[in-house]
C-alpha positions as CSV (number, residue, x, y, z in Angstrom):
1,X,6.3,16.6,4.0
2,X,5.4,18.4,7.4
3,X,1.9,18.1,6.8
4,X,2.6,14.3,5.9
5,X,3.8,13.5,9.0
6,X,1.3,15.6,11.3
7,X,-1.6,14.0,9.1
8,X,0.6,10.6,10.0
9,X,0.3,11.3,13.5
10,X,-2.6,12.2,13.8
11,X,-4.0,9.5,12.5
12,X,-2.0,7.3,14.8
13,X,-3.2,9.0,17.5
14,X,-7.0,8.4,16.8
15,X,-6.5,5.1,15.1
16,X,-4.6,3.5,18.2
17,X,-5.4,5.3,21.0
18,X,-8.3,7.3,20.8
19,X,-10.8,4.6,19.1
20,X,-10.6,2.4,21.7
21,X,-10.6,4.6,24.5
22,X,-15.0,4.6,24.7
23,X,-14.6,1.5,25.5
24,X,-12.0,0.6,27.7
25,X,-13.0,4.1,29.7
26,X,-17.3,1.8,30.0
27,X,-15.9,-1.5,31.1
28,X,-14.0,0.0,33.8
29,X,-16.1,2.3,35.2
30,X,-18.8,-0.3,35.0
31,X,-16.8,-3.4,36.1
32,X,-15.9,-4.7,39.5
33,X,-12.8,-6.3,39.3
34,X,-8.8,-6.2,40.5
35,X,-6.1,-3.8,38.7
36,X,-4.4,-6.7,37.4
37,X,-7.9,-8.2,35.7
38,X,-9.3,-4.8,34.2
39,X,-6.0,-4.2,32.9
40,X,-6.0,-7.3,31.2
41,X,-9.5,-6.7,29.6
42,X,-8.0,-3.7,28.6
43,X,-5.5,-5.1,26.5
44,X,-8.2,-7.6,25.3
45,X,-9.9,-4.6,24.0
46,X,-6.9,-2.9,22.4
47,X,-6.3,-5.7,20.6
48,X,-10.1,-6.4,19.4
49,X,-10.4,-2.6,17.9
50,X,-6.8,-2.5,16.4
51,X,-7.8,-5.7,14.5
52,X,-11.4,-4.0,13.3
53,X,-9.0,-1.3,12.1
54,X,-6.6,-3.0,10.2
55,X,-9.4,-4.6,8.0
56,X,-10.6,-1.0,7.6
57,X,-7.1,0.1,6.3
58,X,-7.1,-3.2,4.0
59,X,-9.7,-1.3,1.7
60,X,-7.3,2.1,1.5
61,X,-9.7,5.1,2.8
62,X,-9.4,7.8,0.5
63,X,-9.6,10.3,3.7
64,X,-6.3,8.9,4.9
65,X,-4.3,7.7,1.6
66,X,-5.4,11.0,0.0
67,X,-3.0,12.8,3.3
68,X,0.1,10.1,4.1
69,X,0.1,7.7,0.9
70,X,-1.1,4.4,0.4
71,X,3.0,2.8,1.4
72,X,2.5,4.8,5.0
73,X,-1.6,3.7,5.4
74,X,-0.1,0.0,4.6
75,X,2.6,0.1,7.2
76,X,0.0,1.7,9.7
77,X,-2.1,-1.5,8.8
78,X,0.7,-3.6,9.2
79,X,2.1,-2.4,12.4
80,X,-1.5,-1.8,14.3
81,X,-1.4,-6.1,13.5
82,X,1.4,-6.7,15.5
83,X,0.6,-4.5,18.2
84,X,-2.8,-6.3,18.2
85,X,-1.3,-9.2,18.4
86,X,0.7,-8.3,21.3
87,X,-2.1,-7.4,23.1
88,X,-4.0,-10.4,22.5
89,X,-0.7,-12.5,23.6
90,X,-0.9,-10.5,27.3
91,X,-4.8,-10.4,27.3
92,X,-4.4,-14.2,27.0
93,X,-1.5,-15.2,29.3
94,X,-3.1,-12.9,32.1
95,X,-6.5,-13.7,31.8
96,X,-8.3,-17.0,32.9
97,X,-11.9,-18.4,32.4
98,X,-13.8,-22.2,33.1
99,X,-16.2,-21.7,30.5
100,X,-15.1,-23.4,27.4
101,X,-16.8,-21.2,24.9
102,X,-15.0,-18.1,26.1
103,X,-11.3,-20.2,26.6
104,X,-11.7,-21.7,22.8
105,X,-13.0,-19.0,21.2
106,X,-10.1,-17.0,22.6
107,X,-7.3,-19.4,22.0
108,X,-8.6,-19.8,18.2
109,X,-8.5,-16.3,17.3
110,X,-5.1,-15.4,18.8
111,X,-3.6,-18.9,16.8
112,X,-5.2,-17.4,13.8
113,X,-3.7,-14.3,14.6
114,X,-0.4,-15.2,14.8
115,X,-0.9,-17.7,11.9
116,X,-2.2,-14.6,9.5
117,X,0.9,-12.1,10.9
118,X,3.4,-14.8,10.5
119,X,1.7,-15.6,6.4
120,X,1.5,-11.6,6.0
121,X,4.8,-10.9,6.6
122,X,6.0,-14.0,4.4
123,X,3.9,-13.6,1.4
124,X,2.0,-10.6,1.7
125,X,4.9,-8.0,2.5
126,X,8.5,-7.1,1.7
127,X,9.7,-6.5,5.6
128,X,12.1,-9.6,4.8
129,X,12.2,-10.1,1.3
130,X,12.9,-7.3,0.4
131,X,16.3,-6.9,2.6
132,X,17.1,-10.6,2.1
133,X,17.9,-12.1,-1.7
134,X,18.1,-15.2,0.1
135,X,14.7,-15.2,2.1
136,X,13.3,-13.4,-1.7
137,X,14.5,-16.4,-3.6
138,X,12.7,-18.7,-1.1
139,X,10.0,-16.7,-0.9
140,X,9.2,-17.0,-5.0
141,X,9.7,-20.6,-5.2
142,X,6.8,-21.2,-2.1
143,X,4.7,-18.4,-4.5
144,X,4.0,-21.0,-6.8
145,X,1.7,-23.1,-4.5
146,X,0.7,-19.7,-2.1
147,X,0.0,-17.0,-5.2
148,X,-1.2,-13.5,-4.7
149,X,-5.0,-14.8,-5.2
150,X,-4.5,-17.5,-2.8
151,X,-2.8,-15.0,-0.1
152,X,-5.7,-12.6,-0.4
153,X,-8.2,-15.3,0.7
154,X,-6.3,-16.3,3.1
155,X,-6.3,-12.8,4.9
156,X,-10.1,-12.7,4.7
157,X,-9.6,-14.9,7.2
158,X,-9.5,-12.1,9.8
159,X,-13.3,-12.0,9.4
160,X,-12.9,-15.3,11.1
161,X,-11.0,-13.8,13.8
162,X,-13.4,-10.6,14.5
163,X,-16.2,-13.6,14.7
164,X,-15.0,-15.4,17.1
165,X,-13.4,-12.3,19.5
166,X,-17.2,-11.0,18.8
167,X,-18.4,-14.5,20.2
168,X,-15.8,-14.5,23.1
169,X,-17.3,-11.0,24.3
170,X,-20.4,-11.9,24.4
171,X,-20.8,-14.9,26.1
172,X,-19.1,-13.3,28.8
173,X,-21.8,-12.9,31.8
174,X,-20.2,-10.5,33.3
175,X,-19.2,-8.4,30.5
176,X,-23.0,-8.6,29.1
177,X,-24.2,-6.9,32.9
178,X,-21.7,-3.6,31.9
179,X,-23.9,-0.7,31.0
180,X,-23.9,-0.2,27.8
181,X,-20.4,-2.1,27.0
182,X,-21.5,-5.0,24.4
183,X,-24.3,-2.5,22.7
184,X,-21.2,-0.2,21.9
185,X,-18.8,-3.1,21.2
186,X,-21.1,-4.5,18.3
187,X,-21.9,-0.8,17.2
188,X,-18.2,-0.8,16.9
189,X,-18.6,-4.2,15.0
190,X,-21.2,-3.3,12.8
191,X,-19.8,-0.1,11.5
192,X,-15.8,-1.6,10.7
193,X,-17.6,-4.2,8.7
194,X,-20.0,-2.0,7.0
195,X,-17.6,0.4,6.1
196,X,-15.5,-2.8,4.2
197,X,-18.6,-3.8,3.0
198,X,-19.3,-0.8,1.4
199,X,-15.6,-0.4,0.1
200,X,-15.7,-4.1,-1.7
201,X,-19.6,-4.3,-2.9
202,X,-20.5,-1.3,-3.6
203,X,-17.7,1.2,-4.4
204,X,-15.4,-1.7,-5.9
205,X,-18.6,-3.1,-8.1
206,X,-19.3,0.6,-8.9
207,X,-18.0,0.6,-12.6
208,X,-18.3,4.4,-13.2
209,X,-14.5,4.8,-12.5
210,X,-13.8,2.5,-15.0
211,X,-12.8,2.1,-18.7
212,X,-12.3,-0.4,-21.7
213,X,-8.9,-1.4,-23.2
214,X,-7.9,0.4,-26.2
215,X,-4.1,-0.1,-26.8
216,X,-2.5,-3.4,-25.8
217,X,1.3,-3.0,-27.1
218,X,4.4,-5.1,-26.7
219,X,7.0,-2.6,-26.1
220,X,9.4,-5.6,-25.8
221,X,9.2,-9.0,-25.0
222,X,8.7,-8.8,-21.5
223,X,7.0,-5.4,-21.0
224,X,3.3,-4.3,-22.4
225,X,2.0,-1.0,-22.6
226,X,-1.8,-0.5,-22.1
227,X,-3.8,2.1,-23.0
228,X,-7.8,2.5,-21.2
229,X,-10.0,4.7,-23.1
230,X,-12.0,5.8,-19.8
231,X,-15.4,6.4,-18.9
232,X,-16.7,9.7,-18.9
233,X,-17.3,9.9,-15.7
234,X,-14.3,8.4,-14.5
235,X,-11.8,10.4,-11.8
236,X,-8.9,12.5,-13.0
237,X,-5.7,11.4,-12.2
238,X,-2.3,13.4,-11.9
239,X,1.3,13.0,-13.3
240,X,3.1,9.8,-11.5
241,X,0.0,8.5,-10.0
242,X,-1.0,4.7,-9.6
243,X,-4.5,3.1,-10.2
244,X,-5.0,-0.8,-8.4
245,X,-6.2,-2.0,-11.9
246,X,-8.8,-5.0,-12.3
247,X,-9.8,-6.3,-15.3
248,X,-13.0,-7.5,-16.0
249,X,-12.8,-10.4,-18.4
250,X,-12.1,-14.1,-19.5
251,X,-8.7,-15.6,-18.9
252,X,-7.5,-13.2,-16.2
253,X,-7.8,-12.8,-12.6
254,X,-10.4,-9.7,-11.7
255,X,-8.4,-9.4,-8.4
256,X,-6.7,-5.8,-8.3
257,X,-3.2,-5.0,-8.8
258,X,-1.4,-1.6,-8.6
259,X,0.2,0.1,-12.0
260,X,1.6,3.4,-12.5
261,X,0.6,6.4,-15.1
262,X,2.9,6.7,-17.8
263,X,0.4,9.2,-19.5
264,X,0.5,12.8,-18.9
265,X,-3.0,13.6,-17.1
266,X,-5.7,13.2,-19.8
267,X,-9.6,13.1,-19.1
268,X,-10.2,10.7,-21.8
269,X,-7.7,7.9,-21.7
270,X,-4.7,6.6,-19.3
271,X,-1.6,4.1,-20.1
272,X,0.7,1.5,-18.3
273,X,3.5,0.0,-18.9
274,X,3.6,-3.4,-16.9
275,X,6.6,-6.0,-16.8
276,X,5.2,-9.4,-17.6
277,X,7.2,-11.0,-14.2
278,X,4.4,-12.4,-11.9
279,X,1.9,-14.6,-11.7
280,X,-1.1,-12.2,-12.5
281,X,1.4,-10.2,-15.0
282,X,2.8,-12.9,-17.4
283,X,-0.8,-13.1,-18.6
284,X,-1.4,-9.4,-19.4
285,X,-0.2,-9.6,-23.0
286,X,-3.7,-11.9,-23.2
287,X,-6.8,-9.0,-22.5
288,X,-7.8,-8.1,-25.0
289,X,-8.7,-4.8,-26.7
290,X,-12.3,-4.3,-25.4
291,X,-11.8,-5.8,-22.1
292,X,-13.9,-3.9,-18.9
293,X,-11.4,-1.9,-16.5
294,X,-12.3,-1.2,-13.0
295,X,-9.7,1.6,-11.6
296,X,-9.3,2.1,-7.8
297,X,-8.0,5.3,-7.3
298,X,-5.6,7.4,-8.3
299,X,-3.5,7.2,-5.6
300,X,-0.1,9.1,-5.3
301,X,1.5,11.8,-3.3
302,X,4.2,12.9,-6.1
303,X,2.4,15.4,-8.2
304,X,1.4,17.6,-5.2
305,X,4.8,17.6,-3.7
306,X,6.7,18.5,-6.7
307,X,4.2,20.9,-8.0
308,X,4.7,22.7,-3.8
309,X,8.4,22.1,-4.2
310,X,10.9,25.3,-5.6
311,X,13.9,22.6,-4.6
312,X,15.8,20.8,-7.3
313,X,13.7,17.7,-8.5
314,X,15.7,14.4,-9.0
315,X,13.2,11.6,-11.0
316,X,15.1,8.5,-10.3
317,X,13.3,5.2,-12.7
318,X,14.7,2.0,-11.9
319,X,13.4,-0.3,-14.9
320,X,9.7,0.0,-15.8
321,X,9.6,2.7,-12.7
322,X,10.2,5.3,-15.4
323,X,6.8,5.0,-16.6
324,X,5.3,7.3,-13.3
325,X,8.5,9.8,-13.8
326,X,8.0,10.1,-17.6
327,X,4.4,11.2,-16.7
328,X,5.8,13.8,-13.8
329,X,8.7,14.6,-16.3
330,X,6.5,15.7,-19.3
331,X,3.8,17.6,-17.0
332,X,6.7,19.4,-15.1
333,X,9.3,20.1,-18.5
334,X,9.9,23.8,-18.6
335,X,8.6,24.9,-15.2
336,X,10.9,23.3,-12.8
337,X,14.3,22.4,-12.8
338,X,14.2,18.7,-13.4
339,X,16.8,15.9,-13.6
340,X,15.8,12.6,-14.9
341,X,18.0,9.3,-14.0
342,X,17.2,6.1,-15.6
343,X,19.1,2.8,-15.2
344,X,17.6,0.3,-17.3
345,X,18.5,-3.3,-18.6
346,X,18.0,-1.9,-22.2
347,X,17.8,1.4,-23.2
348,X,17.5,1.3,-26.7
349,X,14.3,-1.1,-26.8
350,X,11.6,1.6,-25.7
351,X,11.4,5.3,-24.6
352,X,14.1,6.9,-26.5
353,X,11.8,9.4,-28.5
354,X,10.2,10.0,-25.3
355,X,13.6,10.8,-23.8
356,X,14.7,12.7,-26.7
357,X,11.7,15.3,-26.4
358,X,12.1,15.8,-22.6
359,X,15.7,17.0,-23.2
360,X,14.3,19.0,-25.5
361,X,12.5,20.6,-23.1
362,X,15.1,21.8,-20.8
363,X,15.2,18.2,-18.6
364,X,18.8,17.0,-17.8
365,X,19.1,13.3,-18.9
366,X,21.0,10.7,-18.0
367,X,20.3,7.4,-19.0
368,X,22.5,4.2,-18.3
369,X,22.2,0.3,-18.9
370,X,22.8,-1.7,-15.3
371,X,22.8,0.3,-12.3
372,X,25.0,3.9,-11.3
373,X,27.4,3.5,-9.5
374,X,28.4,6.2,-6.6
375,X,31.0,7.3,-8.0
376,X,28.7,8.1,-11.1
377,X,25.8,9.4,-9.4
378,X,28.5,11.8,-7.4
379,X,29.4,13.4,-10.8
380,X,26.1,13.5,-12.3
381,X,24.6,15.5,-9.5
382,X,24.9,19.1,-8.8
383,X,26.3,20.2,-5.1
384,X,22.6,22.2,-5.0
385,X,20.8,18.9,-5.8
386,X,22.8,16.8,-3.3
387,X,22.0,19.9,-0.6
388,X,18.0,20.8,-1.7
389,X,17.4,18.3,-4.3
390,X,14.1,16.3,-4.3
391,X,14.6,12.6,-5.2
392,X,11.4,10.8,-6.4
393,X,13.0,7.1,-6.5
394,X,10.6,4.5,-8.0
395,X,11.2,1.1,-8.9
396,X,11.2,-2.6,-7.5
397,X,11.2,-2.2,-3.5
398,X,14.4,-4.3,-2.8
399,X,16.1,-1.7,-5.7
400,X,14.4,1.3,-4.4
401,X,15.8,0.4,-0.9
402,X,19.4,-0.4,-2.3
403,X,18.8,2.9,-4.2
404,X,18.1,5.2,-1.0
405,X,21.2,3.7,0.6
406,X,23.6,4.7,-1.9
407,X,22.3,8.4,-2.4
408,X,22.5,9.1,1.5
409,X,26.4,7.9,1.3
410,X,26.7,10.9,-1.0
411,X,25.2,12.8,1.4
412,X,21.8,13.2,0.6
413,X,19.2,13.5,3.3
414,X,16.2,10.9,4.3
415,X,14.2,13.5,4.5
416,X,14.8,14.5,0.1
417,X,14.6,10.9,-0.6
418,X,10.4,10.3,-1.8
419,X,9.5,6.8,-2.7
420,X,5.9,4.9,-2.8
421,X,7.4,1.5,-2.3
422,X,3.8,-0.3,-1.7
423,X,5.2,-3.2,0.2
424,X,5.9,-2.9,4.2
């Protein structure tokens, strides 16, 4: 966890301050102007590069989810929008221009800014849904016109943004007489949208990391386990990691959603279990066996923490989130001291020979219908677990939150509570 938050900063540091440093250090060397205008450009800049870099983050670099997790490189992409948008906000109020390309250019891409933050947050994001029921329940009815595939085409739309920023640059005179600015502002162009061009149409349409359905199983009526026989030369996964899963065939979307290994890691196959709830997951009960599987990933920080960890390891499943811990809890039985907490809406329906055998195997169970309550978990844990203990918490995000809350009442520290919550 140290190294998770130097790799953290570190990439904050050369994400939002070093990047655009090049060139804001060439325009004002090579530009005449007052304090008040350079400055101005200057946040103009900031705000250009920070948006190049948020679409970079959309497609998850392996080089920076692989160190800080795919929740923390989503609230980096998150955050780096708003503080672009706060720089296009003063680059706008303190900058003036007669030319109408440059003013309407300008004015466009910061409305469609704040248009795309303001839909982001709503639809695309748990900052308020997740902390409001009220602001949820709104939020699901509106879903029904502005669905997940809908959303995501609608945040393409920052390509419309980094077009017309690119347009307001250069038809600036003055700006084009700056040695060497605009050739190193389109290189900078050139090489963000490359590097998401390469992400979605080449290593997305690369169907090496990939596999066919081979299991399709109603565990109950709401929940469906899949299985994915994979290709050979598909990546190997770990305990309680997640794949963004696309599947390849008639009567379902191919856009990618995230799932998490319920399998212990095998080379030749890997299975979900996915709650039929959403719009994209009432129809998964419908692919059939045979069906092409892209996998993105596997993503997760979990296995490499617990397997570094000599603390006390708490697996907390809320619902369907026991799938990931079942994985962690069967490649971990007998060779750390492990704990596994599961509050489910039926516990009898699926997982109970599962359960049976990890007890068997030296992992303390406890297993309850409807949530814990404090005064529960405060008997169920250990004092060393509440002191050292490692909690790995997965679940929905407004329950994982909820979750967190209650355990740091008992005492337990932010720092032992683990979650990969992937909305911001």
């Amino acid at each position: 966890m140290k190294l998770h938050r130097i790799y953290l900063g570190i990439i904050w540091l050369l994400l939002a301050a070093i990047l655009p440093m090049p060139l804001i250090i060439l325009l004002n060397v090579g530009l005449v102007d007052s304090n008040n205008h350079l400055i101005a450009y200057d946040f103009g800049i900031l705000a250009y590069v920070w948006w190049l870099a948020i679409v970079y983050l959309s497609t998850r670099p392996k080089w920076i989810t692989s160190k800080i997790g795919v929740p923390s490189t989503y609230m980096m992409h998150g955050m780096l929008a708003i503080f672009a948008i706060l720089a296009a906000t003063i680059h706008k109020f303190s900058s003036t221009t007669f030319h109408a390309i440059i003013r309407n250019t300008g004015n466009i891409a910061w409305y469609l800014e704040l248009f795309l933050i303001i839909y982001a947050i709503i639809f695309l994001s748990g900052w308020i849904s997740d902390r409001s029921a009220a602001f949820r329940k709104i939020k699901n009815r509106l879903e029904k016109v502005f669905n997940h595939q809908l959303s995501v085409w609608i945040h393409r739309l920052n390509f419309v943004v980094i077009v017309l920023i690119w347009i307001h640059v250069n038809v600036i005179p003055r700006i084009a007489n700056v040695p060497y600015f605009v050739l190193i502002f389109d290189i900078y162009t050139l090489i963000f949208i490359g590097l998401y061009a390469y992400q979605k149409f080449i290593v997305d349409a690369d169907m090496r990391n990939s596999g066919i359905v081979s299991k399709s199983v109603a565990i109950t009526p709401q929940i469906q386990q899949l299985t994915i026989k994979l290709n050979k030369k598909a990546k190997n996964y770990h305990a309680g990691d997640f794949y963004f899963v696309s599947f390849r065939g008639k009567g379902i979307s191919s856009e990618a959603h995230p799932f998490s290994v319920l399998s212990k890691p095998n080379k030749d196959s890997v299975s979900f279990i996915i709650h039929r709830v959403g719009d994209f997951t009432k129809k998964i009960d419908q692919v059939k066996i045979g069906t092409k599987v892209h996998l993105d990933g596997p993503y997760g920080l979990f296995d490499i923490e617990i397997k570094a960890s000599e603390d006390p390891i708490i697996l907390y499943g809320l619902g369907t989130g026991i799938a990931p811990l079942l994985s962690l809890a069967k490649e971990y039985a007998g060779k750390k001291k492990i704990r596994l907490i599961w509050s489910t809406n039926s516990k009898k329906d699926y997982f109970v020979d599962k359960i049976e055998k990890l007890a068997e195997n030296n992992v303390e169970i406890n297993v309850k219908e409807h949530r814990f309550s404090d005064d529960e978990l405060n008997k169920i844990l250990t004092i060393p677990e509440k002191r050292f203990g490692q909690f790995y918490i997965v679940g929905s995000a407004p329950i994982v939150l909820k979750v967190r809350e209650n355990l740091k009442k008992l005492g337990i520290k932010d720092s032992q509570l683990h979650d990969e919550h992937l909305t911001m």
